[in-house]
Each structure stands twice: as structure tokens, then as C-alpha cells.
N, C-alpha and C positions, 0 to 999 in steps of 0.2 A: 504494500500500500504506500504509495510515494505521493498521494493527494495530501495538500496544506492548506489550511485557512486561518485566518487571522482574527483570534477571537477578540473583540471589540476595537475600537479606534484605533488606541495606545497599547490595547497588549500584546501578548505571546502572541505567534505561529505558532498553531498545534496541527496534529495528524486531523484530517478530515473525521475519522470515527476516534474517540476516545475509550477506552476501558474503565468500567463503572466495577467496582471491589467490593464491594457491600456482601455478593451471595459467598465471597471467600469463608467470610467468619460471621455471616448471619443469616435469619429469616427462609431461608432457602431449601434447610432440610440437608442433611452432610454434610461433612468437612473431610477434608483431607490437602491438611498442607503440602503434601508433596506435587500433588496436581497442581495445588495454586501457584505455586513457586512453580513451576513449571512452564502453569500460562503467562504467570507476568514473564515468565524471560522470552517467552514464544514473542508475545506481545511488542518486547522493543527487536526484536528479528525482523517482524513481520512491517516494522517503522510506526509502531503506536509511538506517539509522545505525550501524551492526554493520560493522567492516570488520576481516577477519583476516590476519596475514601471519604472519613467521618469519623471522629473521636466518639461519637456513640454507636457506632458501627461494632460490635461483639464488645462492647463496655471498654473500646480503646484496640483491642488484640488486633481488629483489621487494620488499623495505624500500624502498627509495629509489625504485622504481618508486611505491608505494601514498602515500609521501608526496610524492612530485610529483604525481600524481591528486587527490590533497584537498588540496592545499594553496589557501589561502583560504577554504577550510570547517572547520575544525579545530573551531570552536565548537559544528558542529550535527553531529559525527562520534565516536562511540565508539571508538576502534581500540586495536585489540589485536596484540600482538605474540609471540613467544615464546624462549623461550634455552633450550639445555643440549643437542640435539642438536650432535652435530659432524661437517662435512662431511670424505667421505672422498675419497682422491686419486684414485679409484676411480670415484667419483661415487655419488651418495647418501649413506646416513649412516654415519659412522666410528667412530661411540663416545658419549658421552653424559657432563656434565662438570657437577655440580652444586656447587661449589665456591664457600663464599662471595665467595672472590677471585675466581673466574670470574663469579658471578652480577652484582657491578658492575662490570665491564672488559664484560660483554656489552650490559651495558643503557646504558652509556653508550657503547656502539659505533651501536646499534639508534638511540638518539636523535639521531644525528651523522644517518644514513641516513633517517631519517623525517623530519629537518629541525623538530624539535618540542624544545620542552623537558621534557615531559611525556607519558610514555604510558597510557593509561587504564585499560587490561588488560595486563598482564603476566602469562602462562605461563609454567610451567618444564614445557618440551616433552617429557621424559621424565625418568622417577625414576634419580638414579646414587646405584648398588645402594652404592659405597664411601661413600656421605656420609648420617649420620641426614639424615631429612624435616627433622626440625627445627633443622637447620644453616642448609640450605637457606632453609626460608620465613624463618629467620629474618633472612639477608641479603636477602631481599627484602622485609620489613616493615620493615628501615633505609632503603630505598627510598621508601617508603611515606612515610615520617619526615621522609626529605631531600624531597620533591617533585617527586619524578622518576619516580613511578608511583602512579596513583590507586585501582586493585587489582590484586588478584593471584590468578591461577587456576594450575589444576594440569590436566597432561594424561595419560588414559593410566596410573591409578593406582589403585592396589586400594580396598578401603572404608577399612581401618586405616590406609591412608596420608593418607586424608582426613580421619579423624579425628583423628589423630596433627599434620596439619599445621592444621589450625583450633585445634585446643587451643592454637595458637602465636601466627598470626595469622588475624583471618576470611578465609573464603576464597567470593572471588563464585560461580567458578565453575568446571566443572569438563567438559575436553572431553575427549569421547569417540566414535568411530565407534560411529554407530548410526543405523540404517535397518532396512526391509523386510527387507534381508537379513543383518544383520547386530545380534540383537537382545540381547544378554547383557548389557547394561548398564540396561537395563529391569529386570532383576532384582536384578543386582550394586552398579549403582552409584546406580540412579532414588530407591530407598527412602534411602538415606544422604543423597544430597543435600538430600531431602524433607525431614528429620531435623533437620539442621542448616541449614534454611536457604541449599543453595545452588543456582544456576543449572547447566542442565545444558545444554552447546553441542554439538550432533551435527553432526561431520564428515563426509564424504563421505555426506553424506543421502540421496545417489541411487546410491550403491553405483558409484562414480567414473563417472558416467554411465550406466551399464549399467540400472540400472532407467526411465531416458528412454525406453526404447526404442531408442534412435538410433544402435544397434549390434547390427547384424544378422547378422554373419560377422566370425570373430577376424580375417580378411583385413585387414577397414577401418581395422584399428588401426596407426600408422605405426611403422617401426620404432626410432624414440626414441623411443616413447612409454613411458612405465614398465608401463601395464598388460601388455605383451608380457611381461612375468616374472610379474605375480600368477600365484598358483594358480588365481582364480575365472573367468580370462581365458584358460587354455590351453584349446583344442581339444575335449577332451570334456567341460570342466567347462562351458565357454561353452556348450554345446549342449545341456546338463542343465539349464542357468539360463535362457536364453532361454525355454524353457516356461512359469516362474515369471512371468518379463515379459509373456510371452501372453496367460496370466490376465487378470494385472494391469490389461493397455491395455484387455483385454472390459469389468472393471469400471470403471475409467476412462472409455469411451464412455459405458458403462449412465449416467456421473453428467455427462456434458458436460462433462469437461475432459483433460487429456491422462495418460498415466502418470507423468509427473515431479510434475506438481500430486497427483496421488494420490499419490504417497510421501511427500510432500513435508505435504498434511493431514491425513495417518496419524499422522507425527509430532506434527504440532501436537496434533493431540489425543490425544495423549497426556497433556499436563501441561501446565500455565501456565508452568512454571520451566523448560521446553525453548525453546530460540530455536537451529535450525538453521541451517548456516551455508554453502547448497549453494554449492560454485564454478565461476567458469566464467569466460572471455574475452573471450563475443562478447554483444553485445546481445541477440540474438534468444532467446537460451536466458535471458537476466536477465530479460527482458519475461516470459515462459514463467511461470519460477520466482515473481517477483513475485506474480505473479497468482493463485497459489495459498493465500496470505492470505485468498483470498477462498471458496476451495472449503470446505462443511462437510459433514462426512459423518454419517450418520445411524447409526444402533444398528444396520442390519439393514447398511448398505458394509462397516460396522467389521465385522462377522460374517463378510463374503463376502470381504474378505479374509484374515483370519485364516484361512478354509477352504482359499483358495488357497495358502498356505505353508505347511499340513498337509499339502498335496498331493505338494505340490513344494519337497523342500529341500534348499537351496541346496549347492550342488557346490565344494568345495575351502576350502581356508585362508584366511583374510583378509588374509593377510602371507607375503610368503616366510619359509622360515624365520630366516632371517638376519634378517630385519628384528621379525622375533616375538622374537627373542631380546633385542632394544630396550625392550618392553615387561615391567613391573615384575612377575613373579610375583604371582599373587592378580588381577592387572587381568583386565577383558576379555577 
């Protein structure tokens, strides 16, 4: 994969796809370091330079995981990180802490665990509704200051939160779930970023798997796995969306590559400022995903999909509710 884009105005070149580390050491169901370590080095092989994680990602382990994987590559590696969710004892997320005293006790936790002095990208992984935006970025543009973060993104944020927080400091980029099924930030948030200059990182790009294909019965889903609680993963919503995927892989064949590579160059072309960021484990789905760098789709695919998700749309919430209540009113 030798495709580059330049994620907002003033920041990095990264790899056109990024690698998203989250199912390494969570939510997913399995682990096995050896694979993971595996993919990430498959990953800077293959010319990924986008590497994402989370300090509440397996309660910190995927931090220290991602920097034992690149270490020794730091030089030719973008990575990005993020703060402000909070793990619950429950398991998953507990709360959300945008405090400029939190903001450097987190980033100098994340850098102990990435083993770096320096992190590249910096998120604040959701908006805490008790602290202005501009509290916020503005501990993190001391960061910026001190040399301990080279930019700064926001995730999960309405327009007025972006613009409220660039007025402060620039902001590269701004991640948000967005795929085939999952398309509101195309409207909400695509035009703003355009606007100002910034890059736009879509999450769960293949709709946590599910637009692969590679899940054909809610059966096959283990039961750690977190999809087991989505809404778009119970039983008859799964059976409503599967259809959508049906489509999907027909036009997929029609173009000679699989349906993760069609989702995956739907997004691409969408925008130059998009650089998604699918995740995964194992190699075999990194090779997959890679390679869709390379698929372009023409005026009349763009059409026949768009026709397919007029068909067929999509069954259930993108979030439990509990975990929608994490995101910042006016977002996504």
C-alpha cells in the first residue's frame, strides 16, 4: 500500500488506511499476542503508518501492547493515542473526564505505556459535558508546547465543538464512526472539517466487521465479544442487515475484490481528508484490508451502491444506549 494522505491542513502524511488496535486487547473476544505482534509488524511491511490505540483500550495493556509492536520504528510511525474515556469496574466505559488536571496525568501515563517521549496524535476520546471545549484543548495545546504531543484530535463531537475547539488550538483531526452503515457524519461533521481544514478518521469502517461478510449467524459471535450487546448484532436486526451485506459482496464480485475492500473504497472516495482506520488482529484480514488502497470504483459502483442502502436500511442503534449517552449531544 504506497497510497498517502494528509490528515488535516498542518498535519502528518499518513498511509491512506490506518490500523485501528483496540480488538488486540479488547471487546473482540480472544487474544493472542503473538498474532498481534505479528500484525502490527505485517502492518509497517505492508506501508501502514496510521497506528490507533486508547489508554482505556484493555485498562492501558493495548498502549503498551502497540508500543512494544513499533518499537524500533517510531521514526516511520504516526501513532495516535487517546484520553478522557474512563474504565468502568463493570467493564467498559465509566464516565468521561476532560479535566485539564486529568488531561496531563493521562498523557503522561499513555507515554510511560507507549514507551515514547512523544505522541503524535492525541484525542480526547469523548466530550465531558462539565468542562468548556476550551478548557480542554487548551491543556492539551500546553502539551503541544511542552513536546509531548505533536497534534491533537477530537472524537465523537458535534460541529460547534469543532469549531469552538480550533478557535483554540488547530485541530488535525477528527474521528468519527463512519461507514456503509453508519453514514451521519458525511453530512454533520465531513462539511466542517472541509471548512477548517481538518482530517477526518472513520472508525469501525466495516461496521465492526459485519460489512466483511465474515459473519453469517449472531451464533458465531463469542460470548465476550462486545458485539453480543450492540443493537445492530441482536437477532433480528442481524438478519435485517445481513441482506444489506448480500448486496454488497454481489457488487463486490461485479468489481473483483471482496466486500471489506468495497467499504473500505466507498470511503476512500469519499474525500482526500478521510484516512480510515479498519481494525483487526490477524494478518489475513490486514492483507484483505490493505489491499483495498488499490480498488477504485467508478461513477456507475458509486451509484449501485448507494441503490443498495436505499434498499436496505440498516436495523438498530449504533450504540447501546448507555454507551450513546457517552456521546456529546449534536454528535453523530
Amino acid at each position: 500500500m504506497t497510497a498517502e494522505r494528509l490528515l488535516g491542513r498542518d498535519g502528518p502524511t499518513v498511509s491512506a488506511l490506518g490500523l485501528g488496535c483496540l480488538g488486540m486487547s479488547d471487546y473482540y473476544g480472544g487474544r493472542d499476542e503473538e498474532e498481534s505482534l505479528a500484525t502490527l509488524r505485517l502492518a509497517l511491511e505492508l506501508g501502514v503508518t496510521l497506528f490507533d490505540t486508547a489508554d482505556v483500550y484493555g485498562a492501558g495493556s493495548n498502549e503498551e501492547l502497540v508500543g512494544k509492536g513499533l518499537h524500533g520504528w517510531r521514526g516511520r510511525v504516526v501513532l495516535a493515542t487517546k484520553f478522557g474515556l474512563l474504565p468502568s469496574s463493570a467493564g467498559g466505559f465509566g464516565g468521561v473526564d476532560g479535566s485539564p488536571e486529568y488531561v496531563r496525568r493521562a498523557c503522561e501515563a499513555s507515554l510511560r505505556r507507549l514507551g515514547v517521549d512523544c505522541i503524535d496524535l492525541y484525542y480526547l476520546h469523548r466530550v465531558d459535558p462539565r468542562v468548556p471545549i476550551e478548557e480542554t484543548v487548551g491543556a492539551m495545546a500546553g502539551l503541544v508546547r511542552d513536546g509531548k504531543v505533536r497534534w491533537i484530535g477530537l472524537c465523537e463531537t458535534g460541529p460547534e465543538t469543532i469549531r469552538r475547539a480550533q478557535a483554540v488550538h488547530p485541530i488535525a483531526a477528527v474521528q468519527v464512526e463512519y461507514s456503509l452503515w453508519t453514514r451521519q457524519p458525511a453530512e454533520m461533521i465531513l462539511a466542517v472539517c472541509r471548512e477548517l481544514g481538518i482530517g477526518l478518521v472513520p472508525y469501525s469502517p466495516l461496521g465492526r466487521g459485519f460489512l466483511s461478510g465474515a459473519l453469517t449467524d449472531v451464533r458465531d459471535i463469542p460470548d465476550d465479544d462486545y458485539r453480543r450487546t450492540n443493537p445492530r448484532f441482536q437477532a433480528e436486526n442481524f438478519e435485517r442487515n445481513r441482506r444489506l451485506v448480500e448486496l454488497l459482496e454481489e457488487i463486490a464480485r461485479a468489481n473483483g475484490c471482496t466486500a471489506a475492500q468495497l467499504a473500505l473504497a466507498w470511503l476512500l472516495a469519499q474525500g482526500e481528508e478521510i484516512v480510515p482506520i479498519p481494525g483487526t488482529k490477524r494478518r489475513r484480514y490486514l492483507r484483505e484490508n490493505c489491499a483495498a488502497a488499490e480498488v477504485r470504483l467508478s461513477a456507475d459502483e458509486l451509484a449501485a451502491i448507494e441503490a443498495a442502502l436505499a434498499r436496505h436500511a440498516v436495523a438498530g442503534a449504533r450504540y447501546s444506549e448507555g454507551s450513546m449517552r457517552l456521546i456529546e449531544p449534536g454528535a453523530p
